[in-house]
Backbone as a printed PyTorch tensor [residue, N CA C, xyz], in Angstrom:
tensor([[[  0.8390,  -1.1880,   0.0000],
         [  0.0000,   0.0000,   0.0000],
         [  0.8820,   1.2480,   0.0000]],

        [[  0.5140,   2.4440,  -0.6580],
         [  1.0610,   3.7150,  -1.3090],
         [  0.7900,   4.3210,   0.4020]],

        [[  1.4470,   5.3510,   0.6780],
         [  1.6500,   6.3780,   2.2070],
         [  1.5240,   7.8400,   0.8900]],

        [[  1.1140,   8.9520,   0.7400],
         [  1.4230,   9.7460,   0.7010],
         [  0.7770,  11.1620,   1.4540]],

        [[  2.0410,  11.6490,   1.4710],
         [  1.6730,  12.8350,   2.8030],
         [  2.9660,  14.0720,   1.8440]],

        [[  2.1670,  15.3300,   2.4070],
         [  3.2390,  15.9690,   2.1850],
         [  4.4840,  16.1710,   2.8610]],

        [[  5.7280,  17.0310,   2.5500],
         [  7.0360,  16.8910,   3.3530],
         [  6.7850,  17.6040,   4.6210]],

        [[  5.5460,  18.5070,   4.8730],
         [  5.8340,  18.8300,   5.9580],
         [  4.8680,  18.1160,   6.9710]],

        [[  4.8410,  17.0200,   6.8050],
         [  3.5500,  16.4460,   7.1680],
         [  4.5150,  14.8130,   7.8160]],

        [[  5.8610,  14.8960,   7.2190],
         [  6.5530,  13.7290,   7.5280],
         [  7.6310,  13.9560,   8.5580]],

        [[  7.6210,  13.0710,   9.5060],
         [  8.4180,  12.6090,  10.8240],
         [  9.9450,  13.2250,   9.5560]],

        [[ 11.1210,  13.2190,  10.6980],
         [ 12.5310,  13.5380,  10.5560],
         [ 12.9450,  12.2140,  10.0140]],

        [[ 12.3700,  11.2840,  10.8810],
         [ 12.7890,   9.3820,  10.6780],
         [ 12.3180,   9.1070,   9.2480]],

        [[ 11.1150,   9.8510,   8.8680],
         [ 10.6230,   9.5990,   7.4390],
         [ 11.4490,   9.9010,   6.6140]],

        [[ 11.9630,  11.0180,   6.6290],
         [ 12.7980,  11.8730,   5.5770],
         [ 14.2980,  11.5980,   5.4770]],

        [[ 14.4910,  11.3160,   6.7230],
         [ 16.0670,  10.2920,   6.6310],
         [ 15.9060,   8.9450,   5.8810]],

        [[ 14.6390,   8.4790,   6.3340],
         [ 14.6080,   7.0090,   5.4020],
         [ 14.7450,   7.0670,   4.0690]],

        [[ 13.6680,   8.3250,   3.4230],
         [ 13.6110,   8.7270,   2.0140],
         [ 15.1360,   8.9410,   1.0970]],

        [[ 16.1530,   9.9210,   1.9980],
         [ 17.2310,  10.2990,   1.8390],
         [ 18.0250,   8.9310,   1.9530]],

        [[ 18.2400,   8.3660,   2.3390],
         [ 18.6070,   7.0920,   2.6190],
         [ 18.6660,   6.2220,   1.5910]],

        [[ 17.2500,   5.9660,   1.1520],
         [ 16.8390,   4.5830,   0.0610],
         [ 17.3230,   5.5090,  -0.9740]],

        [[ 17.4150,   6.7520,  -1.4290],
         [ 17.6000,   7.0710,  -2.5510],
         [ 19.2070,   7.2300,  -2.7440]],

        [[ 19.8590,   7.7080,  -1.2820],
         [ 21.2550,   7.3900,  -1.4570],
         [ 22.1040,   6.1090,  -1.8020]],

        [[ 21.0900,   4.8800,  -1.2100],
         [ 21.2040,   3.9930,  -2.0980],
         [ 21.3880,   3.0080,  -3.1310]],

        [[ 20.2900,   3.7150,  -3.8520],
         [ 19.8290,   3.6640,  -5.3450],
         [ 20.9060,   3.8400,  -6.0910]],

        [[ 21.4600,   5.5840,  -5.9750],
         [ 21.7730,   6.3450,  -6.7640],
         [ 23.2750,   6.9460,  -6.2780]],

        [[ 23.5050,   6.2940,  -5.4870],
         [ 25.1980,   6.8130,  -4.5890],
         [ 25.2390,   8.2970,  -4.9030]],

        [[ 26.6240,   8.4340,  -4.8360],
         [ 26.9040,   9.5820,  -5.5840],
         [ 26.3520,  10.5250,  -6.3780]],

        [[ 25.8280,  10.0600,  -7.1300],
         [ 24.6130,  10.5670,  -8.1970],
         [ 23.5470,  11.8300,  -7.3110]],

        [[ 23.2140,  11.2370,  -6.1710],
         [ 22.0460,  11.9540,  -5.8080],
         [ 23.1220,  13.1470,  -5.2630]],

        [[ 22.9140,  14.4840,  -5.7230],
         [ 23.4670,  15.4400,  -5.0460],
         [ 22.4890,  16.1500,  -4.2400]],

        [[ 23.2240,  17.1250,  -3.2300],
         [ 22.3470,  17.6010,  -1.9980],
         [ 21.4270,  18.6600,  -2.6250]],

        [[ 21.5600,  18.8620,  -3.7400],
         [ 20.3480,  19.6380,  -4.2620],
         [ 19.4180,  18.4400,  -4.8640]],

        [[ 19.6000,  17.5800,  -5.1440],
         [ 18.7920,  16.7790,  -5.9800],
         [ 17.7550,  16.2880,  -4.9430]],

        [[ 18.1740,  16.2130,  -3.8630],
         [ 17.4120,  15.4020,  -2.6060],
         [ 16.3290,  16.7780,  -2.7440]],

        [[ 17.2630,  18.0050,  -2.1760],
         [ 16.1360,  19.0550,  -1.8160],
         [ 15.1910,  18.8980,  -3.1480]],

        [[ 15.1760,  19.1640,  -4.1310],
         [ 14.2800,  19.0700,  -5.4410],
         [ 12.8600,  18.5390,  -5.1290]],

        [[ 13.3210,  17.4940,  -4.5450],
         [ 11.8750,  16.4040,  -3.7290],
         [ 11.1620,  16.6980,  -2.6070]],

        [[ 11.6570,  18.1560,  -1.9260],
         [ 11.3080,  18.6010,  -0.7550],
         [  9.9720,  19.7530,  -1.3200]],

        [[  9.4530,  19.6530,  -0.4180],
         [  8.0070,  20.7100,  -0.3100],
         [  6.9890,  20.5950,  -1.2450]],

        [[  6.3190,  19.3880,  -1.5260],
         [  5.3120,  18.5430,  -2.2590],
         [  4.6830,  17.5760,  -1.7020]],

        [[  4.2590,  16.6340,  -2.3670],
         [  3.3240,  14.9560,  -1.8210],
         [  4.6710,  14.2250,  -1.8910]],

        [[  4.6560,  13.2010,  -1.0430],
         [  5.5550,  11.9390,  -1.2780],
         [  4.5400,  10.8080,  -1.1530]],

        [[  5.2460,   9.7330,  -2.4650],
         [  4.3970,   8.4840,  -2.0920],
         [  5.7460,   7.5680,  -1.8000]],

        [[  5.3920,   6.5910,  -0.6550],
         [  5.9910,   5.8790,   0.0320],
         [  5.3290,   4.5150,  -0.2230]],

        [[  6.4370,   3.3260,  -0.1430],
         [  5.7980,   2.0960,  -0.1050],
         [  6.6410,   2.0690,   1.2480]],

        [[  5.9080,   1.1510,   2.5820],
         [  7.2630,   0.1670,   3.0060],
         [  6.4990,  -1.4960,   3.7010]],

        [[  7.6870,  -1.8680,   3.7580],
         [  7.3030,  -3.5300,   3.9330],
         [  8.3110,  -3.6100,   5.2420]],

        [[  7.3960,  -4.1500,   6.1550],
         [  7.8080,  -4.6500,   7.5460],
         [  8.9230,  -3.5270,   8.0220]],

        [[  8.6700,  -2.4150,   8.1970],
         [  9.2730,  -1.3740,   8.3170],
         [ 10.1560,  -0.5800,   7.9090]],

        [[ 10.3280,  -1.4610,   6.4810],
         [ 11.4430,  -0.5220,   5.8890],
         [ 10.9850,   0.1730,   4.7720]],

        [[ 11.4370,   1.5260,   4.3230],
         [ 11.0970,   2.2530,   3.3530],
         [ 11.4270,   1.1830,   1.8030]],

        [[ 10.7490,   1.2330,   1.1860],
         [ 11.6850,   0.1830,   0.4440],
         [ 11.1140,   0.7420,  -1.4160]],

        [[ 10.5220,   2.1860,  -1.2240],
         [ 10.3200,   2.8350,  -2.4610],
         [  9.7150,   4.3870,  -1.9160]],

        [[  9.7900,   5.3050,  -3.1850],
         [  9.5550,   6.8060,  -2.8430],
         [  9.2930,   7.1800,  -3.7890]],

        [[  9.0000,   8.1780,  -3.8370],
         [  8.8350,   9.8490,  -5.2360],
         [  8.0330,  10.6010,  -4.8930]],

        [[  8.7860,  11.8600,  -5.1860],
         [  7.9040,  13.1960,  -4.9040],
         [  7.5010,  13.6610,  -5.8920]],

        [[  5.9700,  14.8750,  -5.8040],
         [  5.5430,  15.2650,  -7.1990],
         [  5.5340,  17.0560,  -6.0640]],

        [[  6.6480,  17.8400,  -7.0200],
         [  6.3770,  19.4770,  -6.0400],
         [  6.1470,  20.1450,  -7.6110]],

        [[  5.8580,  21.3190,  -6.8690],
         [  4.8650,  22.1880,  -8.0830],
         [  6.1050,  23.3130,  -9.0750]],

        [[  6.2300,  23.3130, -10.1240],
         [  7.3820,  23.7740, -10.6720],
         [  6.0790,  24.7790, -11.8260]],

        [[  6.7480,  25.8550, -12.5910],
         [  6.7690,  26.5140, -13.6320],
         [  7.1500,  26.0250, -14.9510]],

        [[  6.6670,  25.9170, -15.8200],
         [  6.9390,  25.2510, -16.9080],
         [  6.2580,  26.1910, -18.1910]],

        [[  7.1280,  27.0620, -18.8070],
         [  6.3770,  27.2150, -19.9410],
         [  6.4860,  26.8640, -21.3870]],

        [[  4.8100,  27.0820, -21.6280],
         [  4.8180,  25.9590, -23.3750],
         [  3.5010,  26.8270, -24.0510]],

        [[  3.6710,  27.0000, -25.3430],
         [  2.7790,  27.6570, -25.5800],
         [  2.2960,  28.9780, -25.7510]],

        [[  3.5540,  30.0440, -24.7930],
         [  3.1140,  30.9060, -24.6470],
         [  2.3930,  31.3390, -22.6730]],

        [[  2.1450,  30.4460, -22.6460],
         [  1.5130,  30.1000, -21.1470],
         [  2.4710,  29.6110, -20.1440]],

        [[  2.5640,  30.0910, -19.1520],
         [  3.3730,  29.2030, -17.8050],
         [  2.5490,  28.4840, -17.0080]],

        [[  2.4930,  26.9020, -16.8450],
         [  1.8490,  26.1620, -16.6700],
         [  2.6380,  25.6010, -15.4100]],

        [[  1.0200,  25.1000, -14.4120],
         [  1.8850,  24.3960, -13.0810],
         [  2.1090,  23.3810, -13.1340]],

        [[  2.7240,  22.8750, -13.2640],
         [  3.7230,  20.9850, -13.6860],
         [  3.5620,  20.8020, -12.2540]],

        [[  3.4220,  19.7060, -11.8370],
         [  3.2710,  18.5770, -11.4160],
         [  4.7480,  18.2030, -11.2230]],

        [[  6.2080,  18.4990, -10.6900],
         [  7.2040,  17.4520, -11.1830],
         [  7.5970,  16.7660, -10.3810]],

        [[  7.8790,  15.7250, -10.8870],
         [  8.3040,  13.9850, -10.4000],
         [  9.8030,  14.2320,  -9.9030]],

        [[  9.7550,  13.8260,  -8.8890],
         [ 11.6910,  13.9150,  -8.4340],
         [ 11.7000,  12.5090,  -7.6680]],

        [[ 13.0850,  11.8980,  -7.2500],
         [ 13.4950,  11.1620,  -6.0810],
         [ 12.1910,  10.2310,  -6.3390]],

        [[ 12.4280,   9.3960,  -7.6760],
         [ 11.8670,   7.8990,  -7.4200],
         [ 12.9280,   7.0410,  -7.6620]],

        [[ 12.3010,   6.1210,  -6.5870],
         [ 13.2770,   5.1910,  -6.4140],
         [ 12.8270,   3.5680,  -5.8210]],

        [[ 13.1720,   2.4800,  -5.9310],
         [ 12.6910,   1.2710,  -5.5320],
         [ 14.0340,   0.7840,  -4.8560]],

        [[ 14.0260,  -0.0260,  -3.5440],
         [ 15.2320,  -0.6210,  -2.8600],
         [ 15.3250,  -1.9060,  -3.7020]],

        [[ 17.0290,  -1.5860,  -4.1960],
         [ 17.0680,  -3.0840,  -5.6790],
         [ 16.8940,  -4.3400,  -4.7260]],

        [[ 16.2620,  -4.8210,  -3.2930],
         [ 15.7740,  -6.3790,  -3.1170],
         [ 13.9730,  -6.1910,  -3.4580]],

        [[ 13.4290,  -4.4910,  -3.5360],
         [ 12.0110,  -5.2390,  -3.6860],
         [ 11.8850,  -4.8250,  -4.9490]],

        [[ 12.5940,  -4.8720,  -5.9000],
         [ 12.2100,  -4.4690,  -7.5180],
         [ 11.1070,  -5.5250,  -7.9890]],

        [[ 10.5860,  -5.4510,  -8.9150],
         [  9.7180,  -6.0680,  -9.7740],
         [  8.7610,  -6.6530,  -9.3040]],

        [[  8.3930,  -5.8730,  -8.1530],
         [  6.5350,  -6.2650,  -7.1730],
         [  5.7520,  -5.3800,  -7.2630]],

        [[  5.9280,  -4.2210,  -8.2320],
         [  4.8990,  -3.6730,  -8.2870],
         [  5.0680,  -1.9800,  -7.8370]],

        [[  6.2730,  -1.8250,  -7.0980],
         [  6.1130,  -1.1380,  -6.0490],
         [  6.4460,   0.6760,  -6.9270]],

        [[  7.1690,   0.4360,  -7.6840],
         [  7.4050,   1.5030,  -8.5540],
         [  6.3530,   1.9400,  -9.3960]],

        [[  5.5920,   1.1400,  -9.8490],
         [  4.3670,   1.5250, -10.6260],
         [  3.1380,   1.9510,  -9.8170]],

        [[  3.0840,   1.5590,  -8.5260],
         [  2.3030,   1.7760,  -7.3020],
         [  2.5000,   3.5520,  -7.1350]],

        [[  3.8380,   3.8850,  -6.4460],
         [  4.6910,   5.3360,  -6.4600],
         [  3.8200,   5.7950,  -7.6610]],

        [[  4.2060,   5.9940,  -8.9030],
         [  3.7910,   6.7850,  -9.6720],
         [  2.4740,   6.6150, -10.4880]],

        [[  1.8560,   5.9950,  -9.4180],
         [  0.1200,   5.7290, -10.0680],
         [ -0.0750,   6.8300,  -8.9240]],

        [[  0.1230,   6.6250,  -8.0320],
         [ -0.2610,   7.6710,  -6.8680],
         [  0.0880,   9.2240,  -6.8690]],

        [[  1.4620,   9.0230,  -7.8490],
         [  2.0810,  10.4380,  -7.7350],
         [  1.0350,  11.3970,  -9.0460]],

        [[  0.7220,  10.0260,  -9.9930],
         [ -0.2350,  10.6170, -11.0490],
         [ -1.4560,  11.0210, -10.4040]],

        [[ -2.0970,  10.5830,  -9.3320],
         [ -3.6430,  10.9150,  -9.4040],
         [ -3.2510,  12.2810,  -8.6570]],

        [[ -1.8720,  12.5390,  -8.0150],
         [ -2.0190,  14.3810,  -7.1760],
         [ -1.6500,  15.1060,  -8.6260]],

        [[ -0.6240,  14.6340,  -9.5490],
         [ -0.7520,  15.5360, -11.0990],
         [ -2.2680,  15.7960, -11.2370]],

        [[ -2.8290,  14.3890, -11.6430],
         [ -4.3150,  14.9010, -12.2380],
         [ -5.5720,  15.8700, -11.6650]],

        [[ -5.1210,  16.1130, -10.0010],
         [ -5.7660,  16.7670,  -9.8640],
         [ -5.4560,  18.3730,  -9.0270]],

        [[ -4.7280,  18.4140,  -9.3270],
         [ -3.9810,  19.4110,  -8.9740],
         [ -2.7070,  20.3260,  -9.8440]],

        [[ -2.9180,  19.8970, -10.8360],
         [ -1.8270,  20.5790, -12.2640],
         [ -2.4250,  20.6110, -13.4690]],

        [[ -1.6510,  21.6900, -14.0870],
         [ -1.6920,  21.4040, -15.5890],
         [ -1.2550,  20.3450, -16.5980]],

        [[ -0.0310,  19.6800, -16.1330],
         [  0.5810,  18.6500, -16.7280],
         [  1.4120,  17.7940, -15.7420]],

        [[  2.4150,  16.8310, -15.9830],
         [  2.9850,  16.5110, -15.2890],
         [  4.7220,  16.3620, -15.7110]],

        [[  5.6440,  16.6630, -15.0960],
         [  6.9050,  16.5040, -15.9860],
         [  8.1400,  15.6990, -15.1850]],

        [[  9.1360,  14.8420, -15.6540],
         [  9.9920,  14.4380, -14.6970],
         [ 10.8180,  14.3700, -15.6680]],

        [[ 12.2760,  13.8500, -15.4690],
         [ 13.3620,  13.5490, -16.1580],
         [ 13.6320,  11.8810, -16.0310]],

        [[ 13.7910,  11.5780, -16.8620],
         [ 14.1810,   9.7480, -16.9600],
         [ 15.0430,   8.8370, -16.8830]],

        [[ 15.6520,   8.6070, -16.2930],
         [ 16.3340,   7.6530, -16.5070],
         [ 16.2330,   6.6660, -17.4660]],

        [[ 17.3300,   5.4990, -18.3980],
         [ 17.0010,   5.1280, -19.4220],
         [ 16.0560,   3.5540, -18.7650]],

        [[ 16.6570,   3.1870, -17.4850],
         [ 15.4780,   1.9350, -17.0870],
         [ 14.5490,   2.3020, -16.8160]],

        [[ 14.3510,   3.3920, -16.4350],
         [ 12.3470,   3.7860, -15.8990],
         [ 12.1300,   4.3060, -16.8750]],

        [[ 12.1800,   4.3600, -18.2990],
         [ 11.5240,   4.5930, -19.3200],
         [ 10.2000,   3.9020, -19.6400]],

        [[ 10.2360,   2.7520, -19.5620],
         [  9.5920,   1.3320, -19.9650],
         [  8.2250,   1.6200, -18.7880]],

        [[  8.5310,   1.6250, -17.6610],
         [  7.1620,   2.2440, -16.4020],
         [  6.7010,   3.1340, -16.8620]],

        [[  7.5740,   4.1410, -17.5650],
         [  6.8640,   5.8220, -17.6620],
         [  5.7400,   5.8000, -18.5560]],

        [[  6.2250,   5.0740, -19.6040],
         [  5.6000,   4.9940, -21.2050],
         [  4.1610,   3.9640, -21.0580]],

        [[  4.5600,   2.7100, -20.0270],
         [  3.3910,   2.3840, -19.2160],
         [  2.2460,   2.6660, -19.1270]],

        [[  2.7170,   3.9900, -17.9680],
         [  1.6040,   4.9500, -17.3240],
         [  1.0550,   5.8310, -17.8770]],

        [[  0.9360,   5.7970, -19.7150],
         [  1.2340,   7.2350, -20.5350],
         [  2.2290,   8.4600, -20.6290]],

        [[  3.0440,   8.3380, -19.9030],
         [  4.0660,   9.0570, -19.9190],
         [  4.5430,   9.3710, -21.1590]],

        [[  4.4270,  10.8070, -22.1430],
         [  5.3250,  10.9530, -23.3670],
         [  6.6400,  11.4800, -23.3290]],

        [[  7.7000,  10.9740, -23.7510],
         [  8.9150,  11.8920, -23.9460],
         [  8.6330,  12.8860, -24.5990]],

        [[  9.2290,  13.9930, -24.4860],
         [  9.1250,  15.9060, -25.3690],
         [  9.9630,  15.4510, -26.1880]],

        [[  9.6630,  15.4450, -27.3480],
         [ 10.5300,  15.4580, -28.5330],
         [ 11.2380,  16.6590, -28.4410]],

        [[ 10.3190,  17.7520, -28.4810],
         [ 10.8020,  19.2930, -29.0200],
         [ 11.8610,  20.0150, -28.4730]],

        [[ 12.5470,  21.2950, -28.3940],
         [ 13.7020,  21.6990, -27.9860],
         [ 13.3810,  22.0740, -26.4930]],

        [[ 14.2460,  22.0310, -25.5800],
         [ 14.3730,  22.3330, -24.2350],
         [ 14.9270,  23.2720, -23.2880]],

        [[ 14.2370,  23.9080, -22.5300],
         [ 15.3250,  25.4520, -22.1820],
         [ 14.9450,  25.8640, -21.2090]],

        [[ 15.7400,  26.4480, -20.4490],
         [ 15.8590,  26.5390, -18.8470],
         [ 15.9040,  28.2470, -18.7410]],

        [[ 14.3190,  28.8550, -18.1520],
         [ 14.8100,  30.5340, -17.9790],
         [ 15.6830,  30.7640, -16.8710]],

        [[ 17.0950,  30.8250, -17.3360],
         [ 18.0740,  31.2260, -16.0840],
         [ 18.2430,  32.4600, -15.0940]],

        [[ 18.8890,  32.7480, -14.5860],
         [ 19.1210,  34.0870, -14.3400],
         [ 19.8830,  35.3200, -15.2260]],

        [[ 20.5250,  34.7220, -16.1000],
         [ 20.8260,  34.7270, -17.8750],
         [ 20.0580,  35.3910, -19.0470]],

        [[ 18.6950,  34.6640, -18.8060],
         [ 17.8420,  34.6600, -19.2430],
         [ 17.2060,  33.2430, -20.2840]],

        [[ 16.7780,  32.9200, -21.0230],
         [ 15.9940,  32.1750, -21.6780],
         [ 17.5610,  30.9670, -22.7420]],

        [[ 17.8820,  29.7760, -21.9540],
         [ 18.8280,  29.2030, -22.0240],
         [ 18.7570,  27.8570, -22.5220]],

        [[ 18.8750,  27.2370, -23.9270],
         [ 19.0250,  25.8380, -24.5310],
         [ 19.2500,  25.1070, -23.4810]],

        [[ 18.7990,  23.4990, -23.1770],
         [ 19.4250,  22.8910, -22.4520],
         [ 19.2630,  21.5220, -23.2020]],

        [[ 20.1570,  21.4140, -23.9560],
         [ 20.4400,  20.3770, -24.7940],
         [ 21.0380,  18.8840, -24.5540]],

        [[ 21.5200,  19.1270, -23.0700],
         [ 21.5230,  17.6780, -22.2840],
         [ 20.9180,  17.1690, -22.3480]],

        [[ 19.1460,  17.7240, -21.6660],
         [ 18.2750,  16.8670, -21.5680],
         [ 17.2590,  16.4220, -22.4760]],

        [[ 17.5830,  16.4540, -23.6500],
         [ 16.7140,  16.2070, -25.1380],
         [ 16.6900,  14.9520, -24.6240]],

        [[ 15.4640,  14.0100, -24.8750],
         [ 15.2750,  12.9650, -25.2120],
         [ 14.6820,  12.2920, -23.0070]],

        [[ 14.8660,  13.4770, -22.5690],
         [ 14.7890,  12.4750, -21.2530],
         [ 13.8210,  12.9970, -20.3050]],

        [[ 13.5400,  14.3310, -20.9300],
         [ 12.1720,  14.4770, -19.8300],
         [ 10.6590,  14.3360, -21.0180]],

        [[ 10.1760,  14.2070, -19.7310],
         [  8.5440,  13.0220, -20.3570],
         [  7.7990,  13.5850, -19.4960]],

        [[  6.3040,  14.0860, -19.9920],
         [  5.3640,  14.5080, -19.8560],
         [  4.1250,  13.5430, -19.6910]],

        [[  3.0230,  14.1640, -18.3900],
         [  1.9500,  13.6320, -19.0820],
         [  0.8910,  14.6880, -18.3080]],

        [[ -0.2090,  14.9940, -19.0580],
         [ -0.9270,  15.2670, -19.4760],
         [ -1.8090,  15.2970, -18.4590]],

        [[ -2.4440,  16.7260, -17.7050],
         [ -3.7540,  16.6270, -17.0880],
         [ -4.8400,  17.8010, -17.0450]],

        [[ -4.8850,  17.9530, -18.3630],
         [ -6.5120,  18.8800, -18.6910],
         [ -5.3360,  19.9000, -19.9550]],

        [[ -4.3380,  20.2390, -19.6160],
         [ -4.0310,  21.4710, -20.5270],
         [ -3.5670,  20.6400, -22.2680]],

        [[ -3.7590,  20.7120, -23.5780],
         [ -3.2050,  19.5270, -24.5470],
         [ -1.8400,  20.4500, -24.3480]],

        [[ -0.7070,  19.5140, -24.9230],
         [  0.6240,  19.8110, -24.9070],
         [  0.7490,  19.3220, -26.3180]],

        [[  1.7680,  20.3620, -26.8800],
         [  2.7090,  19.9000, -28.8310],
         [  3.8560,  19.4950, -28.0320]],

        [[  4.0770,  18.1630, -28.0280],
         [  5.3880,  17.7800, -27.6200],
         [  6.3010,  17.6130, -28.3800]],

        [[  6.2170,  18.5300, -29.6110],
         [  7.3100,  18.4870, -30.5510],
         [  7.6080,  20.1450, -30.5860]],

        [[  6.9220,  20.9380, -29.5780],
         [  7.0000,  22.6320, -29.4300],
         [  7.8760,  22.6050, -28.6930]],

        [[  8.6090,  24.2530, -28.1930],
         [  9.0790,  24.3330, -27.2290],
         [  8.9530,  24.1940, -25.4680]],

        [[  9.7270,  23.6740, -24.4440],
         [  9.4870,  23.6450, -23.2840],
         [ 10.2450,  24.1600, -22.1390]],

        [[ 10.1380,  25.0430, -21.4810],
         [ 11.3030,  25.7310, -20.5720],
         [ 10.5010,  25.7950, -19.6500]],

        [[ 11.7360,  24.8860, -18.3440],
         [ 11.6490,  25.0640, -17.0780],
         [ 12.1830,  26.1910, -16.6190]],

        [[ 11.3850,  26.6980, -15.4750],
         [ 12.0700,  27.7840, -14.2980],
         [ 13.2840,  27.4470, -13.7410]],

        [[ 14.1400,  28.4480, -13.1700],
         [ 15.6210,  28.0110, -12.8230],
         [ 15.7540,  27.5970, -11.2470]],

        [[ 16.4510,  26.5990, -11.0700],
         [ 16.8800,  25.9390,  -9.8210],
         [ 18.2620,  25.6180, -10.2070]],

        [[ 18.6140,  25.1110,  -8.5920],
         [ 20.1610,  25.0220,  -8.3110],
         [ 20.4020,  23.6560,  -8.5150]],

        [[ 21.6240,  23.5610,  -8.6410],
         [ 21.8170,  21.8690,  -9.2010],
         [ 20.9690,  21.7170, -11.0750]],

        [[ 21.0780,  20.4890, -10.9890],
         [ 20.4180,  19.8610, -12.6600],
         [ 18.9290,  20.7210, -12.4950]],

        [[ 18.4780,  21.2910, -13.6170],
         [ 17.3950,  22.4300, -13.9630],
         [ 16.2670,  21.6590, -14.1680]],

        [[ 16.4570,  20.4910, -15.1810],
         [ 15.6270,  19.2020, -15.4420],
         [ 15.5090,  18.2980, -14.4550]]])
């Protein structure tokens, strides 16, 4: 069964666990901004006999497309502990993280990894074909890394996912 609560709504023990399973996952990888990214939104939690043993957050980001700045929904810090993979528990996370998109956003957006592709596309999840760009402090900035890896889905606004898409600026990875 899915737990979700928001971050300020979760014990210290919760949020160390979260930080934890995803340090995990992702060693090194997860930097101390990447954790925060997942902070101040819903978290859905699985755990089994007391251990956290899956996560993901959905916090509310700026996204514009269209002409319009739209409230995204975005997906951060999912993750499954590699002994309970392939029970379900990841598709559980982001069935749950989808029904706070659907009712509470315009769309939904995350960045992919190339194994959680296959779940995303699943759940309807589309990759953005189209070009990608980050409004910096700069101003209005290509971000051509992430072609091909952030994926959208869809809740009331239609999206050209072959148009342009620019996220608002944050610290650490923008996507």
């Amino acid at each position: 069964m899915v737990e979700t609560a928001h971050t300020a709504d979760l014990s210290p023990a919760t949020l160390e666990a979260a930080h934890a399973l995803l340090y995990r996952i992702f060693g090194d990888d997860l930097s101390p901004e990447d954790w925060e990214h997942g902070l101040g939104g819903v978290h859905a939690l699985v755990w089994e006999d007391g251990e956290l043993v899956a996560h993901g957050s959905v916090v509310m980001r700026r996204l514009l497309h269209g002409g319009r700045a739209l409230r995204a929904g975005y997906v951060e810090g999912v993750g499954v502990h590699p002994d309970a993979r392939r029970r379900g528990h990841g598709r559980a996370v982001m069935r749950a993280l989808g029904g706070v998109i659907d009712r509470a956003y315009d769309l939904g957006a995350l960045g992919a990894t190339d194994m959680a592709v296959p779940l995303y596309e699943r759940l309807g999840w589309r990759r953005w074909e189209g070009p990608l760009y980050a409004l910096t402090p700069d101003g209005l900035k290509r971000t051509e890394d992430a072609d091909g890896a952030i994926y959208v889905l869809e809740a009331g606004v239609p999206l050209d996912v072959e148009g342009e898409l620019a996220c608002d600026w944050r610290d650490g990875d923008v996507w």
